[in-house]
C-alpha positions in Angstrom: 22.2 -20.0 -14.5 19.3 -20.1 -17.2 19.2 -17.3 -19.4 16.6 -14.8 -19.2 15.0 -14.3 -22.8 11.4 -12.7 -23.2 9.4 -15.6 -24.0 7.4 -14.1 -27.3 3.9 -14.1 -27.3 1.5 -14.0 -30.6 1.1 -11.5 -32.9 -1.8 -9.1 -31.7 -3.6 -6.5 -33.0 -2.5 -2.7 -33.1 -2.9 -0.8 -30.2 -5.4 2.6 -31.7 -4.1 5.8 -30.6 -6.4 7.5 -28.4 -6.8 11.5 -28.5 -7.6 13.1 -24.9 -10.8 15.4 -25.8 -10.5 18.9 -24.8 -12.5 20.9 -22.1 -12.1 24.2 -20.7 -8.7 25.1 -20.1 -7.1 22.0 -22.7 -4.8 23.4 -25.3 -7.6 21.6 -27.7 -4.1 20.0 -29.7 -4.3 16.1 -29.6 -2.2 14.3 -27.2 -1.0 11.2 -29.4 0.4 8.2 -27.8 -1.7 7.8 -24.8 -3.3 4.5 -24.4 -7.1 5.1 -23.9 -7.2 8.6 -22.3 -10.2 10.0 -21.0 -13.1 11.6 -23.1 -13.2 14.6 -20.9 -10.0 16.1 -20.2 -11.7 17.3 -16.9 -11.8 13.7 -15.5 -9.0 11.9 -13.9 -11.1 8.2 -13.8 -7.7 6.4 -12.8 -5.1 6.8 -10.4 -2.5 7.2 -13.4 -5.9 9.0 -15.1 -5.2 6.9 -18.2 -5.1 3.0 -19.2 -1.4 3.7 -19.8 -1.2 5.6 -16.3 0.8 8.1 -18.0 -0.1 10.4 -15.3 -0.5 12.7 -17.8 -3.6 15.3 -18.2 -3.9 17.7 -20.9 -5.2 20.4 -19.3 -3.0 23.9 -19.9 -5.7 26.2 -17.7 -3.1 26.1 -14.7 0.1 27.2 -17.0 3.4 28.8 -17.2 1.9 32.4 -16.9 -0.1 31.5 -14.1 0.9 28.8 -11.7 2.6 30.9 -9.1 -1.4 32.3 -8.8 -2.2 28.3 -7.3 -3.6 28.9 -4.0 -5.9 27.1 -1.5 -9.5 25.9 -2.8 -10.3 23.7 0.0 -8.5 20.9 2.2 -9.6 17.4 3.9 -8.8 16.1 7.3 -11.4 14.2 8.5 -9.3 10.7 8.3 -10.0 7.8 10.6 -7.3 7.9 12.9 -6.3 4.8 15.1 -5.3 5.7 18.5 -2.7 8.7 17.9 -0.5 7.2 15.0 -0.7 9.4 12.0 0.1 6.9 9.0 1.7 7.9 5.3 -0.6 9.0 2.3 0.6 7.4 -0.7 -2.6 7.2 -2.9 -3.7 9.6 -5.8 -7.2 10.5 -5.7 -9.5 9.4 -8.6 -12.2 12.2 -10.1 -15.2 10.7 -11.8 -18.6 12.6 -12.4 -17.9 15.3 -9.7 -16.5 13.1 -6.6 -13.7 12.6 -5.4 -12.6 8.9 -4.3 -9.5 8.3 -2.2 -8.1 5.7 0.2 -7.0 5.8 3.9 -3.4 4.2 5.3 -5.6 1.4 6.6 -7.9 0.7 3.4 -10.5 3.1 4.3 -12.1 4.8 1.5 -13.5 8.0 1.6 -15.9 9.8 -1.6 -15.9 13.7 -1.2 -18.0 16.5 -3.4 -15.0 17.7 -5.9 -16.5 21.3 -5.8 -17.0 21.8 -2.2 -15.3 18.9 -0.1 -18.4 18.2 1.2 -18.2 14.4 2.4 -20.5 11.8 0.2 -19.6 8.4 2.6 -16.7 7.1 3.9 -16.6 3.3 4.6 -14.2 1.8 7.2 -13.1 -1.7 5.9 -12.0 -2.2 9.5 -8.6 -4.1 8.9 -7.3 -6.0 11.6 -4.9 -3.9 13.2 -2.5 -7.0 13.7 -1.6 -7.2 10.3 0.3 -3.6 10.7 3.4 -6.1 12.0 3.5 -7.3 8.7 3.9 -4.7 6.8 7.9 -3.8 5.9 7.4 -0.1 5.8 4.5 0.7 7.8 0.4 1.1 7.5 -0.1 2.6 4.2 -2.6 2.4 0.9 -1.3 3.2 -2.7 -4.8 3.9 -3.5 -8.4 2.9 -5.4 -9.9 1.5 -8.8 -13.4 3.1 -9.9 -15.4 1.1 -12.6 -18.9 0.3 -13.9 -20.3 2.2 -10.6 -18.0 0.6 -8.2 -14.7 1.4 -6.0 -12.6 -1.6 -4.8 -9.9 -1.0 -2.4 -7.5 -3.7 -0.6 -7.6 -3.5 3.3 -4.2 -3.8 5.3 -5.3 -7.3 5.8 -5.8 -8.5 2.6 -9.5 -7.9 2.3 -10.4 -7.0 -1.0 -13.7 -4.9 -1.1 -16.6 -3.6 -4.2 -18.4 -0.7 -3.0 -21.1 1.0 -4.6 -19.5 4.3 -5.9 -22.9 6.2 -4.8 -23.4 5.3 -1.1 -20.2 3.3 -0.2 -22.1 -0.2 0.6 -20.6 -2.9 0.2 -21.3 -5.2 -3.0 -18.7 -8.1 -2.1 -15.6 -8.9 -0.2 -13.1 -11.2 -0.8 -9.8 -12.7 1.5 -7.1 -12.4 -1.1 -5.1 -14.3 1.4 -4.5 -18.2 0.5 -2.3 -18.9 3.2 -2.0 -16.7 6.3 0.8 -18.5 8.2 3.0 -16.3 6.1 3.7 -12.8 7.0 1.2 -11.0 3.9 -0.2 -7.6 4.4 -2.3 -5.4 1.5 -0.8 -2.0 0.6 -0.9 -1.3 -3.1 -3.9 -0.2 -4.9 -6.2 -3.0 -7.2 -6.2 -2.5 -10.9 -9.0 -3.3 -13.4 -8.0 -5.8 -16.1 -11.3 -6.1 -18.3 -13.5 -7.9 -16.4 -11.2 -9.1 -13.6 -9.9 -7.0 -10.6 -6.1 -7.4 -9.6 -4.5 -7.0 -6.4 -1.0 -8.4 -5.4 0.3 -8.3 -1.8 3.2 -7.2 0.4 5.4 -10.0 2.6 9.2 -10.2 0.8 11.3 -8.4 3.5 9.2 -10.6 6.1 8.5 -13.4 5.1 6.2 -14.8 2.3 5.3 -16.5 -1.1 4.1 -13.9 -3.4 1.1 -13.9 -5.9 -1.1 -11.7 -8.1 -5.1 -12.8 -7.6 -7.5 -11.4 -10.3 -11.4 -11.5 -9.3 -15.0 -11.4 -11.6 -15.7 -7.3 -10.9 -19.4 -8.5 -10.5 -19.1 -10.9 -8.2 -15.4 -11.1 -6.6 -15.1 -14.5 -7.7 -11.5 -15.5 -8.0 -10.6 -16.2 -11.5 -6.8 -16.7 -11.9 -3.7 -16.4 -9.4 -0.3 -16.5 -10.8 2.6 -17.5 -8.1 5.5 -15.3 -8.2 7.9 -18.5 -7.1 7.9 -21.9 -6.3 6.3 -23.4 -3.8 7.5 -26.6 -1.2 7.5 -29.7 -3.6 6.3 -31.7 -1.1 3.6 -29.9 0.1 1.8 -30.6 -3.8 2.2 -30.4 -7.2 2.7 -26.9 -9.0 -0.2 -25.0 -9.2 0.3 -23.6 -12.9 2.9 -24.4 -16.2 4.3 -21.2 -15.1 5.3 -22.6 -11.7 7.2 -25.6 -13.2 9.0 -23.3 -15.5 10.2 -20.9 -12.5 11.1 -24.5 -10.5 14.0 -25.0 -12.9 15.7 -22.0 -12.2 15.6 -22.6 -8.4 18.3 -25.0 -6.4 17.4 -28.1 -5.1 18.0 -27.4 -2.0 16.2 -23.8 -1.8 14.7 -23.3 1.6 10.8 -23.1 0.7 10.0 -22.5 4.6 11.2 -19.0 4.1 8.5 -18.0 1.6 11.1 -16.5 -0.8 8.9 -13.5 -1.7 8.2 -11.6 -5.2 5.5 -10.2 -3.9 3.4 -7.5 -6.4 3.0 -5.1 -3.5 2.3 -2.4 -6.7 3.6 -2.3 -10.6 0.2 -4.1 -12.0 -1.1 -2.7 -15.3 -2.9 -3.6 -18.4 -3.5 -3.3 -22.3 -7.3 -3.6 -23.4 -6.4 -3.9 -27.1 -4.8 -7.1 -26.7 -6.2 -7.9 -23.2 -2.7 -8.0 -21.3 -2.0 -7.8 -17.6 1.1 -6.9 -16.6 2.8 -8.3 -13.3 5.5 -6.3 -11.7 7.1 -8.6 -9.2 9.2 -8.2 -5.9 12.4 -9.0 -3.9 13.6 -11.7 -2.7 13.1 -12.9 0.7 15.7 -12.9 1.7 17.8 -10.8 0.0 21.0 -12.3 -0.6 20.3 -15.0 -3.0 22.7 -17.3 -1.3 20.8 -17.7 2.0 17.6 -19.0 -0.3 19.3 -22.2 -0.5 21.3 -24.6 2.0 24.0 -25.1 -0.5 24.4 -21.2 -0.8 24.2 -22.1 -4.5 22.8 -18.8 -6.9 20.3 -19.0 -9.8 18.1 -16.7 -11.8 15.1 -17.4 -9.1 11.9 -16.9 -11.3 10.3 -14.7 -11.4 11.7 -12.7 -8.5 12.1 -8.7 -9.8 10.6 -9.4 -12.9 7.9 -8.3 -15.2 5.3 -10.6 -16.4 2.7 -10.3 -19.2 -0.6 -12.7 -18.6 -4.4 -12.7 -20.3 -6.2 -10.8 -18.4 -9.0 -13.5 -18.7 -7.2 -17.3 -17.7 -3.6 -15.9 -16.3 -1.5 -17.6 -18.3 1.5 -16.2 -19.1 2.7 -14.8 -22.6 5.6 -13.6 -21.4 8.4 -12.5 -19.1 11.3 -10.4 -18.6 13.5 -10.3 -15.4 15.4 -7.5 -14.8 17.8 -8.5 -11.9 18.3 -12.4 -12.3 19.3 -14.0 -9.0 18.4 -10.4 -7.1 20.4 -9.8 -3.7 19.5 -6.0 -3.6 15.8 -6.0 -2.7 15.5 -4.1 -6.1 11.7 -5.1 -6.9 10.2 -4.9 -10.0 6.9 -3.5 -9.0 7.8 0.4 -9.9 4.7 1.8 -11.8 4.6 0.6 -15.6 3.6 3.5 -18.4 2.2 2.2 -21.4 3.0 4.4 -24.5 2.8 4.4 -28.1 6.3 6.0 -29.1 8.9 5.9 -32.2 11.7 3.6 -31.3 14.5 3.6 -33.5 12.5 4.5 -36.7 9.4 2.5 -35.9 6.7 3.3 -33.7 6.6 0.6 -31.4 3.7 0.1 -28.6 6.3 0.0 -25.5 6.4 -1.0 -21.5 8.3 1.7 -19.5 9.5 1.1 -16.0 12.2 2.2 -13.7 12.9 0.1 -11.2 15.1 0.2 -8.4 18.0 -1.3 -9.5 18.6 2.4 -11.5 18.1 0.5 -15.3 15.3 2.5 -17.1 13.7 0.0 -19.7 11.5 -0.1 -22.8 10.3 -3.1 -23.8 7.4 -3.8 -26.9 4.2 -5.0 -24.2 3.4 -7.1 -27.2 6.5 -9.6 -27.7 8.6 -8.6 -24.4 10.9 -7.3 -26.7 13.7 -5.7 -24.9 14.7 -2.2 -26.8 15.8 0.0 -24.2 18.0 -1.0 -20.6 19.9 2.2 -19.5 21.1 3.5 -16.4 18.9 6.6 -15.0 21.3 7.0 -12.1 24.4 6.0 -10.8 24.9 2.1 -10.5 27.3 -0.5 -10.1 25.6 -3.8 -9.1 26.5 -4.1 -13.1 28.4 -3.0 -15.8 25.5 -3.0 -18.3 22.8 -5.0 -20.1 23.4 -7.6 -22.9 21.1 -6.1 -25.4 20.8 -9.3 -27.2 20.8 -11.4 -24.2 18.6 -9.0 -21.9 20.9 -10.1 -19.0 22.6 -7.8 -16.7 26.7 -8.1 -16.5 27.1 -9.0 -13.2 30.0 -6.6 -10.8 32.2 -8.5 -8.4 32.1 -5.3 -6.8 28.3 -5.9 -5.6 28.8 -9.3 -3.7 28.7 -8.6 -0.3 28.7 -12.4 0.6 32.3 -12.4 2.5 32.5 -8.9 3.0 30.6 -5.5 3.0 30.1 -3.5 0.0 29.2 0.0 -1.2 26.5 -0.8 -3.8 24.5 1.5 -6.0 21.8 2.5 -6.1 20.5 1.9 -2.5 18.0 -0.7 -1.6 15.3 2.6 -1.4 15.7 1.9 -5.2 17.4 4.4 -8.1 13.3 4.9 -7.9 10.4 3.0 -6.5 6.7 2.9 -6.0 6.0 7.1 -6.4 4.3 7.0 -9.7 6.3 8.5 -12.6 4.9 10.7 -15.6 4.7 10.6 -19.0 3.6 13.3 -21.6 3.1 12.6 -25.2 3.7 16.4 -25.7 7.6 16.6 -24.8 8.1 12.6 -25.1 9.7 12.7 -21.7 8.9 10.5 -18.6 9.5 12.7 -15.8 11.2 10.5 -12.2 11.2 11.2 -8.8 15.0 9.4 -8.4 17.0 8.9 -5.2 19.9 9.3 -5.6 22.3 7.5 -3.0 24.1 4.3 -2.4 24.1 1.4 0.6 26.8 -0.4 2.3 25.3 -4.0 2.7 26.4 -6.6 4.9 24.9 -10.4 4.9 24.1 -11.5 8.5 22.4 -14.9 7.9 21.6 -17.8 8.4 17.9 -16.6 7.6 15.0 -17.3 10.2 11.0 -16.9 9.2 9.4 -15.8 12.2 5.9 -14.4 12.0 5.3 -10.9 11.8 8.9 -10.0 11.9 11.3 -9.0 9.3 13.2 -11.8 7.3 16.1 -9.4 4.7 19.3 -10.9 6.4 20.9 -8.0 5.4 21.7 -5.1 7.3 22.2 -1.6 5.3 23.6 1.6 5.6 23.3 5.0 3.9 25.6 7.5 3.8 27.9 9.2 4.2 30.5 6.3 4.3 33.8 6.2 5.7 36.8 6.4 3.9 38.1 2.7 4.3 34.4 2.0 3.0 34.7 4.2 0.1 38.2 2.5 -1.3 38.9 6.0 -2.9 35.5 6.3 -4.4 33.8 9.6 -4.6 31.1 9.5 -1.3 27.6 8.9 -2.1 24.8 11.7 -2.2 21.7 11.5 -0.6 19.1 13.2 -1.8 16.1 13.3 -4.5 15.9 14.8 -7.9 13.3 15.3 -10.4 14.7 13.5 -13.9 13.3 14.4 -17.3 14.2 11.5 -19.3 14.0 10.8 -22.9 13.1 6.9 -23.3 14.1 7.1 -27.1 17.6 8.0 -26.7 18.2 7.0 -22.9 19.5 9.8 -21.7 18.3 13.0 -19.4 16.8 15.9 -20.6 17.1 17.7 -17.3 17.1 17.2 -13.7 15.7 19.0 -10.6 18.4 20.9 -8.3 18.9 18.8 -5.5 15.6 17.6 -3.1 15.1 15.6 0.1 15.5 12.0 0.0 12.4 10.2 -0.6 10.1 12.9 -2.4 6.3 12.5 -4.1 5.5 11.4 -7.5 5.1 13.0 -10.6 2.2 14.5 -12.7 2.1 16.4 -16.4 -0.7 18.9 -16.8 0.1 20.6 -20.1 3.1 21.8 -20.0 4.1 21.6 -16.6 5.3 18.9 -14.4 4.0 19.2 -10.7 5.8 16.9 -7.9 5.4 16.9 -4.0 8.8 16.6 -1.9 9.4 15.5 1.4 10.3 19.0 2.5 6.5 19.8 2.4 6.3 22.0 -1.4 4.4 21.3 -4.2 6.5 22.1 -7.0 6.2 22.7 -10.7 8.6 22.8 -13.8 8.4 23.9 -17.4 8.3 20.0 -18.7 10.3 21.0 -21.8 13.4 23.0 -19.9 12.8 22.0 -16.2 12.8 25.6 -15.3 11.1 25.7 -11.4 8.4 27.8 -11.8 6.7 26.7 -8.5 7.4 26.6 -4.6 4.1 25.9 -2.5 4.7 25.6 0.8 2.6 22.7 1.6 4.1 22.4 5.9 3.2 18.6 5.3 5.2 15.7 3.7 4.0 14.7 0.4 4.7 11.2 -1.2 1.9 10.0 -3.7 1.5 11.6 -7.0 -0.7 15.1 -7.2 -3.5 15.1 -9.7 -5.6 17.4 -11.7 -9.4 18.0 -12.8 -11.5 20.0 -14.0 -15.1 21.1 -13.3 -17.6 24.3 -14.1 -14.4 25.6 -16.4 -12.0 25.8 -13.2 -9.0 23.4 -13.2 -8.0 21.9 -9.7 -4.8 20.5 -8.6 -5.1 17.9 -6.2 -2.6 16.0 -3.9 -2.9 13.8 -0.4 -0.2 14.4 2.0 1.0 12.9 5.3 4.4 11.4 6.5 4.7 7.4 6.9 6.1 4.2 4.8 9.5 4.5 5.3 10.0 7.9 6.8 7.7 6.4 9.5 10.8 5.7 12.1 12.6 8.2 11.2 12.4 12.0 9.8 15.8 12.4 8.0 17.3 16.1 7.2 15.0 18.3 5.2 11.7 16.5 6.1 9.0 18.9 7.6 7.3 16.2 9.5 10.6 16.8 12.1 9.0 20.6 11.9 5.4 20.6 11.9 2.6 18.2 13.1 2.0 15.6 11.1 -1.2 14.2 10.2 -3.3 12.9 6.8 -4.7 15.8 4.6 -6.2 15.9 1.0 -4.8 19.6 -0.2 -7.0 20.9 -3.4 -5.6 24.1 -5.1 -7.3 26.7 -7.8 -5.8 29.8 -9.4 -6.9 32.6 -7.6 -6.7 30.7 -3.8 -5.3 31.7 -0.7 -2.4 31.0 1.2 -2.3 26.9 2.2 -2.9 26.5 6.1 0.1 25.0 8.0 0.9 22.8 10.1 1.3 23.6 14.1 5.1 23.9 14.6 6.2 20.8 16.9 6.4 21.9 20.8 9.5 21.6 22.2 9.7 18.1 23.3 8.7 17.6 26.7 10.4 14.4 28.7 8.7 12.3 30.7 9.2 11.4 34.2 13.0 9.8 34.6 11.9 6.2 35.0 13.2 3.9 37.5 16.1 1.5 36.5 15.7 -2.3 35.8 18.0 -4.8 37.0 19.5 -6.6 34.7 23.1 -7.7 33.9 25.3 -6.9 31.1 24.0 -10.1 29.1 20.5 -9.4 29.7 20.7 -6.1 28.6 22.9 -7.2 25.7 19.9 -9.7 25.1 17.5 -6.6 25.0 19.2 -4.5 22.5 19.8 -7.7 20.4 15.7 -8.2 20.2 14.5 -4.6 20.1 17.1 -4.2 17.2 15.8 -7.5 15.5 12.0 -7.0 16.5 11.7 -3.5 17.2 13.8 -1.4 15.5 11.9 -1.3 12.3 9.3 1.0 14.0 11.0 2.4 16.7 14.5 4.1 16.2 16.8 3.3 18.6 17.0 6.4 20.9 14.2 7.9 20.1 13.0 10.1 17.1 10.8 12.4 15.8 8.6 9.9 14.2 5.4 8.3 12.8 5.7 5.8 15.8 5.7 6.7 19.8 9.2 7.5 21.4 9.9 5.1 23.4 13.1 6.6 25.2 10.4 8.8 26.5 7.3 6.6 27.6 5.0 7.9 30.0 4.4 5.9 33.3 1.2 4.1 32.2 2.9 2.9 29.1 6.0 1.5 31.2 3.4 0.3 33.6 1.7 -1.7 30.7 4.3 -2.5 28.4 3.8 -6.2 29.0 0.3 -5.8 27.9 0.9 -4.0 25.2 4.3 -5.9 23.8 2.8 -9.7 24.4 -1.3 -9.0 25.2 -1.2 -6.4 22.1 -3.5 -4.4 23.8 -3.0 -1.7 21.3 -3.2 -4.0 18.3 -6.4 -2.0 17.1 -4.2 0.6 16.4 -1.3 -1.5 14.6 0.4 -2.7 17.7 0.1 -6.4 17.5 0.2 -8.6 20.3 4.3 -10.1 19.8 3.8 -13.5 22.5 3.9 -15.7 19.2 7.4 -14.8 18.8 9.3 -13.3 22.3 8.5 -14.8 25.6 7.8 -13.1 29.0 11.5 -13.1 29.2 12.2 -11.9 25.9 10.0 -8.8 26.2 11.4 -8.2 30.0 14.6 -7.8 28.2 13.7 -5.5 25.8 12.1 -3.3 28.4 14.5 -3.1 30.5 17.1 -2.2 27.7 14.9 0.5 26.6 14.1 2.0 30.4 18.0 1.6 31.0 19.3 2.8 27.9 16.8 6.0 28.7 18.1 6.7 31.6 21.9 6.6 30.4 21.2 8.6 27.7 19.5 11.4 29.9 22.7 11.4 32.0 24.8 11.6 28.9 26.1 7.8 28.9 24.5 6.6 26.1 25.2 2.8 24.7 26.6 3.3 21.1 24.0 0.9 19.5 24.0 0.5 15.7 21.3 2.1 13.7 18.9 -0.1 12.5 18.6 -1.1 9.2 16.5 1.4 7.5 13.6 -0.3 5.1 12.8 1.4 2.0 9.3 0.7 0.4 
């Protein structure tokens, strides 16, 4: 295996220090460190508000003595809704000169007054519903870029659209797309590099070659793509150095017809004083590294679950740093970056932050790659540490599953993952929404690429493990927690009592930290003690990061909310979606409001007609549950659940009367239900249906099959 060394770039010039400008309700101190904040402290022009997308804001208005007066200003609800499936909210809305821009699940973008609520324009980018099969974790958008009087937004299908911040027309569109046999859908939000637009793409868990496109912001000309990995030798030569370079650390015999993935699905930031993009790449696919190859052989596998520096103008790379060489854990790369200016053992140092989901929090200097920081944020054992001088991981027998399970932590839902974390230049802490659990994986290759369905190879469970699985370890939690944690020394200030699994992420305002959870509150702590000084019932799940703004000299708190991604098959214990409707909302708050409106409690669930039985034999229905749990199972849970997606252990007669229409016509694909005749023949899908029809009627009767759960995806 290669070693995996920072490649160093040139010297560059020194980053300035910005100050964020004070407006009514700042503290009017300086907030050192950030990288290009704001003028006005009122605005929130980003979705991380500053070029570092520190998340932080330095209005105090909202404050310790106060908070608990947060009430309701005004909410939004008025979403484009495709047939009845409610999809997540994972975006953060953007605030510049008085309106409010946010994205829909599908890529919709909507522009609202940031007073009233009053709608400006929406514009539908009408996605092609299809593509929702490709998508891992469901139909969601991580949100929008605003700049020089325009709005881009990425569609669920790859479309990458410029719209005139004033009216919402379009001013180009661009297929980011270079090669649609593989399984690519669009779900992360575009980021402005100069005078390039970036967007990456989703596809490792199903199927697919990743890349990072960059585009002219005036005309949406492509400029530059980098390729995450290697392509099929014999289909051409390598498109860039940097694909030559990855080559080497690939077998011989790797099997390029899976796609292999590193997909930038998010994690894409930049550095205007030295005119740096950063790449925060994906997963392999699939994820054990020995099904990538025929041999079974494992190598580093460039630049899977690494972070890459590029100029922003020509793409070339200055360069890299992988953090989990030869990945076989689905732990991604593409966690949000914060770029700080920060004292670093004696020196201040202009540093990369990210924690990604292999539970390592690292520093590195964004100008050389330097590595100065790799420490664990939660509990891990994949490895037993970092090489400082190497900046290679110790691998853990303990975490090859190739011949046998094995308990490994943290999960493949990540230590952390995509929910933004915070930084504030006030208490020097980054602030992380962290799950805290562990996975028992098992290989079941070989590997198969099939279009539009799910390539891991791997099937994983959460806890709570047996006992013969835990080999006298402690059991595994699952839950979330709020970490405060000092990037200096490495170690955790505080941490949140324990949350739900899978919570919001974080934003500073002042001097308090404000997260959403998957129980439905919007909470807030004292950022320097992590005292809770807030508990807003909210009756919806919240998983993107709240924000804040200011206008006429009254602070808002803002936050979208909505269940989805991957709580879409399944609400686990604690979520409120299992409680209350769920549908998309944009929630705005203001000292002084009222009480938030909730959700309508979930009627008692009311069965449908007992369906007639199917015949089929033990090895057709064996056949069924075999497909639905390979095909279907990432939407649908087997059994049936309160859910994003329709029950289908309780179908209604005209959906059992037109399930072939829907399953291989994809009569419903508008909606995200795509057509499936590419990949399971009449026979195939008469199978399924009769396992489902069957296995409803044994389980009304109390006879239930004993079918394993599926394996839960985590993006």
């Amino acid at each position: 295996m290669l070693p995996t060394r920072p490649m160093l770039a040139a010297a560059a010039a020194a980053v300035a220090i910005f100050a964020a400008a004070c407006s009514p309700g700042g503290s009017g101190a300086a907030d050192k460190g950030l990288l290009g904040a704001p003028e006005r402290a009122g605005d929130w022009p980003r979705s991380g508000r500053d070029m570092g997308d520190s998340y932080f804001s330095p209005l105090d208005g909202i404050n310790a003595g106060n908070v608990t007066k947060l009430g309701f200003a005004w909410e939004f609800r008025d979403f484009l809704v495709r047939g009845r499936t409610h999809y997540g909210m994972e975006s953060t809305p953007v605030m510049v000169d008085g309106t409010l821009y946010f994205s829909g699940p599908w890529g919709e973008v909507y522009a609202l007054d940031a007073r009233t609520g009053a709608k400006r324009w929406t514009h539908d980018t009408e996605a092609d519903g299809s593509f929702a099969r490709n998508a891992c974790c469901g139909v969601v958008n991580k949100g929008v870029a605003v700049a020089d009087g325009r709005v881009f937004v990425a569609a669920m299908d790859g479309k990458l659209f410029a719209l005139d911040a004033a009216t919402g027309k379009p001013l180009w569109k661009t297929d980011t797309l270079a090669d649609k046999r593989w399984n690519y859908s669009s779900t992360g939000a575009p980021q402005i590099a100069g005078d390039v637009v970036m967007i990456g793409n989703a596809g490792a868990d199903m199927g697919a070659r990743g890349y990072v496109s960059a585009y002219d912001v005036k005309t949406g000309k492509l400029a530059w793509r980098f390729w995450a990995v290697p392509g099929d030798p014999a289909a051409g030569p390598d498109e860039t150095p940097e694909v030559t370079l990855a080559r080497k650390t690939w077998p011989k015999d790797t099997r390029w017809e899976l796609g292999l993935g590193g997909n930038a699905w998010n994690g894409l930031a930049y550095d205007p004083a030295t005119n740096t993009a950063y790449l925060g790449l994906g997963n392999g696919g699939p994820h054990p590294a020995w099904l990538r190859s025929r041999s079974g052989e494992v190598m580093d596998n460039l630049f899977l679950s690494s972070i890459v520096a590029v100029d922003a103008d020509t793409g070339r790379m200055k360069w890299y740093y992988q953090t989990t060489p030869g990945d076989s854990w689905d732990y991604t790369a593409t966690s949000p970056m914060v770029l700080a200016d920060m004292e670093i053992g004696g020196r201040t140092r202009q540093v990369l932050m990210q924690a990604p989901k292999n539970g390592v929090f690292y520093v590195l200097d964004r100008v050389t790659g330097e590595l100065l920081r790799a420490d664990p944020y939660t509990r891990i054992n994949w490895t037993t540490g970092v090489d400082m001088k190497t900046g290679r991981p110790r691998p853990n027998p303990e975490a090859d599953y190739r011949s046998q399970p094995q308990l490994i932590w943290p999960s493949g839902a990540g230590g952390h993952s995509w929910q933004p974390m915070a930084y504030s230049p006030r208490t020097g802490l980054v602030y992380i929404p962290v799950y805290e659990a562990g996975m028992e994986d098992q290989a079941h290759g070989p590997a198969q690429f099939i279009p539009g369905n799910i390539n891991q190879a791997t099937f994983g469970r959460f806890p709570p493990f047996s006992a013969e699985s835990l080999k006298g370890r402690a059991q595994s939690k699952f839950e979330g927690r709020l970490k405060a944690w000092d990037p200096r020394t490495g170690r955790i200030a505080w941490e949140s009592a324990p949350l739900t699994f899978l919570n919001g992420g974080t934003m500073v305002s002042g001097d308090l930290v404000f997260q959403g959870t998957a129980s439905g509150h919007l909470d807030a702590y004292d950022a320097a003690t992590g005292k809770q000084l807030l508990h807003l019932p909210i009756g919806t799940v919240i998983m993107g990061a709240p924000m804040t703004y200011a206008l006429d000299g009254v602070q808002y708190v803002a936050v979208l909310a909505g269940a989805g991604g991957p709580q879409g098959g399944f609400f686990g214990p604690g979520v409120i979606a299992a409680e209350r409707e769920n549908y998309q909302r944009l929630i705005v708050l203001k000292l002084g409001g009222k009480d938030v409106p909730l959700p309508p409690k979930r009627a008692p669930l009311e069965l449908a007609p007992l369906p007639e039985p199917i015949a089929a034999g033990a090895a057709a229905m064996q056949r069924g549950e075999a497909l639905f749990l390979d095909r279907c199972s990432r939407c649908h849970f087997p059994g049936g659940a309160f859910a994003v997606y329709p029950n289908l252990w309780n179908m209604p007669p005209s959906v059992i009367e037109n399930f072939e229409q829907i399953v291989g016509k994809g009569a419903l694909a508008f909606a995200g239900m795509a057509s499936f005749a590419d990949q399971l023949s009449p026979a195939d899908i008469a199978a399924i249906k009769a396992y489902i029809i069957n296995d409803t009627i044994a389980r009304r009767s109390g006879k239930e099959t004993k079918a394993p759960a599926p394996s839960r995806q985590t993006h």
